[in-house]
N, C-alpha and C positions, 0 to 999 in steps of 0.2 A: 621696455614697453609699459605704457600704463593704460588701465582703465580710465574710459572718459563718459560722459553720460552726455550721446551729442546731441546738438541740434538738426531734424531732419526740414529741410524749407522752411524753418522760420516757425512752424508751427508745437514741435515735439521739443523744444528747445529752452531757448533763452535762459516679511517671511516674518500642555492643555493643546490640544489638538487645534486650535484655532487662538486669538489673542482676544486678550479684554475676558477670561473667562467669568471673572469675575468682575468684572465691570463693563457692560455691554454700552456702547456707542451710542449716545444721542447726537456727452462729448461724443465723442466719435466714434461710430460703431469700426472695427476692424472686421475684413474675414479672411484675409493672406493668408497663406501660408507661411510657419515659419521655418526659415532655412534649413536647412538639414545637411548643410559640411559638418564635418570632426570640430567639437568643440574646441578653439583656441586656448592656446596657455597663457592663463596670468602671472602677473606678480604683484606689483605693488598698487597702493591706492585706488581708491575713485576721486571725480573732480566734476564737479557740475560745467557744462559747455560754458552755462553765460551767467552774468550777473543776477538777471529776474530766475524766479524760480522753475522747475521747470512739470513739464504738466504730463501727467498720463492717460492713453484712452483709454475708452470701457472697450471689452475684447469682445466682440462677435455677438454684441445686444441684441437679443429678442431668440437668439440660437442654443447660445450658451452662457452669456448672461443673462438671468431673466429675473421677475419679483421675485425668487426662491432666495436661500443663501445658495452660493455659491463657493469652494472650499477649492484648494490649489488644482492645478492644470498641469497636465505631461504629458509630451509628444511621444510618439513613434518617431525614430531616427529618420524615417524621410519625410517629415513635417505632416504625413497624410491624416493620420487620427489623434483625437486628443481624448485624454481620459480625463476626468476631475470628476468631485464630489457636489452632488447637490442636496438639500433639505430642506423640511418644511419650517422647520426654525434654530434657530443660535445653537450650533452643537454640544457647547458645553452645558447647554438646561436639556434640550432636547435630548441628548444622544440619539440623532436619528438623521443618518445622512444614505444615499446613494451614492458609489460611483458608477457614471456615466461615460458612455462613448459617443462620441462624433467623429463623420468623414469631411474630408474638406471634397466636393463634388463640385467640377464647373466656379471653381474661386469661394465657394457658400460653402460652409456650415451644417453637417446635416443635423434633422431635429435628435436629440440626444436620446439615445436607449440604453438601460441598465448595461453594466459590463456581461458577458458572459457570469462572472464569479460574483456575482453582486445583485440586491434585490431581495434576498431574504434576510440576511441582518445587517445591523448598523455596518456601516464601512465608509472608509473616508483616508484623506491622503493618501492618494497614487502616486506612483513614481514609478516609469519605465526608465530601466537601466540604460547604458550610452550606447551597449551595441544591440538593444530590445529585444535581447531572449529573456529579460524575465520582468516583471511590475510586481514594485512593492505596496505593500498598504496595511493599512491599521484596520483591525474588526472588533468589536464585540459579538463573538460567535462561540458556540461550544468547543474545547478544545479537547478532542478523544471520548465523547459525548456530554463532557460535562460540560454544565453553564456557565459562563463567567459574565462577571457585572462591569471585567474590566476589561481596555482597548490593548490588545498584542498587534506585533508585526505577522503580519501573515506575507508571502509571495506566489504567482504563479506563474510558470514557466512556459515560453512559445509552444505551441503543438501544433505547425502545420498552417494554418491562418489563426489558432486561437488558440486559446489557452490551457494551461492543466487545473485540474483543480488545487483549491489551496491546500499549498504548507505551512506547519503554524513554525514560526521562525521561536522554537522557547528556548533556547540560549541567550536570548536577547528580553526575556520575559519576566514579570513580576508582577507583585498582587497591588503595583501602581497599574498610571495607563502608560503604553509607550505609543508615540505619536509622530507623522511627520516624519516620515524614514526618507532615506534618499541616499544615493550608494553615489560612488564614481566607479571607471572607467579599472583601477584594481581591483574592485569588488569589499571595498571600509564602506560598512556601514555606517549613518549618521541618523541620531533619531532624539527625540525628549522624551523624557520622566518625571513624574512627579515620586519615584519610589524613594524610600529614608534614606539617609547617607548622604544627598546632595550638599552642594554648596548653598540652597535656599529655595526652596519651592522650586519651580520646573528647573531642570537644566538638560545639556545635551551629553550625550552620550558617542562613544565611537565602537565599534566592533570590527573585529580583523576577521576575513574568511578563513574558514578552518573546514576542510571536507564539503560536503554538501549544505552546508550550516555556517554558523560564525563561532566564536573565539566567545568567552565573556565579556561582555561589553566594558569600558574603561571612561569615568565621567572624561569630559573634555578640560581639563582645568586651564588651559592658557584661557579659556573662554567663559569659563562659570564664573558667578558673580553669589551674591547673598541676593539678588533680586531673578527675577525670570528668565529665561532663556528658551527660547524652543522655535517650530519649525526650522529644524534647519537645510538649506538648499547647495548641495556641495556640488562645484562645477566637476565637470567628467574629467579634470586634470588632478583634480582633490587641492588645487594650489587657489580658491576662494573659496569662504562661505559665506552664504546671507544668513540671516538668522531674525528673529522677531527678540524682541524688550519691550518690558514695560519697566517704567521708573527709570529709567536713566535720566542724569542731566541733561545730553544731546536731544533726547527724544523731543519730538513735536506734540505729543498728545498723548494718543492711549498705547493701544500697541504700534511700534513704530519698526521699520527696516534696519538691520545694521548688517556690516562688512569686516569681515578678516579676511587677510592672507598669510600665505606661511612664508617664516623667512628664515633659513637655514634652522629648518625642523621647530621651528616657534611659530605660533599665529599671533598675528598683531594685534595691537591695540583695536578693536570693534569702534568703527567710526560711524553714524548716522546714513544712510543712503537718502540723496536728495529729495526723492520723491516724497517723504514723510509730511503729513500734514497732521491736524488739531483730530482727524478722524482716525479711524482704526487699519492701521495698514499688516497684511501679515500673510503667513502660505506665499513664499515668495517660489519659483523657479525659474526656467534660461529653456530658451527655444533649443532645438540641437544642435545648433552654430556658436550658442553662447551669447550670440549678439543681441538677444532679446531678453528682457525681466519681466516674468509676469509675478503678480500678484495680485490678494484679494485687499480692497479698499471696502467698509464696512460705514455706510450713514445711513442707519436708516435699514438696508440691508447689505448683503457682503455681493458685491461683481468684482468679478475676474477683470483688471486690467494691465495693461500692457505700454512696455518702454524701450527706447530704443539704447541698448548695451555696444560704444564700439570700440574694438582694440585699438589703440592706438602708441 
């Protein structure tokens, strides 16, 4: 089986908590639902459908993309609500985001309200797990009353229609920021860091679950580089990741999309994902079918948009 990045009618055809932190960036609205079957297994590569490049919409304009920045998106397993991050400006000057919820009501979008657990400090990168009893995400918020200046993993756990309140995830914690978490379907942790020891400024991290908590985290080295690395978007199989780069040769621009897979316990070489343009691509995730990419695209400002992922 490979991943393909198809053509749908001719049209759609032919992932520092955000990228560019340090160098900030100088269509068609969507409001679908996205699928919600058991995320499909991959294995190897992507491959662009066709010769011309290929194009992605803006996701649900005027609802949940709007003038604000806008930071990654994640569903609920039956495509009903989406969580993402909004703010009044570039979160790496800013430190100042929201997460947001929206229903999909009658095929629309509803207008976005703070999450339950969100709205009084900085918060950002959601991610509900494959089978949505728990969402991860990044805070600067006091841990055990004390203040911190930096971004930890925090989670919290279904209760009924909502949520619990947060747990600060500190196994996974440091007096860097950890950013961009995102778990599979055995519960490995995936996240960046900017803390000492890496292979070069940001890199990714992995964490094994251990009790109600995780393991110590472990850098990812088949994937770190001396250059940046981070958002990373692990499918609910743990067998691809997307990930954000800046400076590679492949790259298009500033921060650009890239792809592994594992192949007998290695991840691959990190290859360019097509959508990458001269702008700022990055905060990448997958509907709960898999078959969809979203991402944030950044000119100007960052919107949520969205592509079509299909097994093949």
């Amino acid at each position: 089986m490979r991943w393909r990045l198809m053509a749908f009618g001719g049209m759609l055809g032919a992932l520092v908590g955000c990228s560019s932190a340090a160098q900030p960036a100088s269509s068609t609205p969507s409001t679908s639902s996205p699928s919600s079957s058991t995320a499909p297994s991959a294995s190897v590569g992507i491959e662009p459908s066709a010769s011309t490049a290929p194009e992605a919409s803006v996701f649900a304009a005027g609802s949940i993309s709007s003038d604000d920045e806008e930071y990654r998106i994640t569903f609920t397993p039956d495509g009903e609500t989406a969580y993402f991050a909004r703010g009044p400006g570039f979160f790496p000057q800013s430190r100042r985001a929201t997460i947001l919820e929206s229903r999909l009501v009658d095929g629309e979008w509803s207008e976005p309200v703070p999450a339950s657990f969100s709205g009084t400090y900085p918060d950002i990168d959601p991610w509900v797990s494959p089978d949505g009893e728990s969402l991860y995400f990044s805070s600067i918020r006091p841990v055990d009353g004390v203040e911190r200046r930096d971004a930890e993993v925090w989670r919290v756990d279904r209760e009924g229609d909502g949520w619990s309140d947060p747990v600060h995830l500190a196994a996974v914690g440091s007096d860097g920021d950890e950013l961009g978490a995102s778990v599979s379907a055995d519960g490995v942790l995936w996240f960046a860091s900017d803390r000492p020891g890496g292979a070069g400024g940001w890199d990714l991290y992995t964490a094994e679950p251990e009790g109600d908590g995780f393991a110590a985290p472990a850098p990812a080295a088949d994937i770190n580089t001396g250059i940046w690395e981070f958002n990373p978007a692990i499918s609910s199989d743990g067998s691809l990741l997307v990930f954000t780069s800046i400076g590679r040769l492949e790259g298009s621009g500033l921060g650009d999309l890239f792809v592994s897979t594992i192949t007998d316990g290695t991840w691959t070489a990190a290859e360019p994902v097509a959508i990458n343009t001269p702008a700022d691509e990055y905060h990448a995730s997958f509907s709960p079918d898999g078959e969809t990419l979203y991402f944030v695209r950044r000119s100007g400002q960052g919107d949520i948009y969205e592509f079509p992922w299909v097994l093949r």
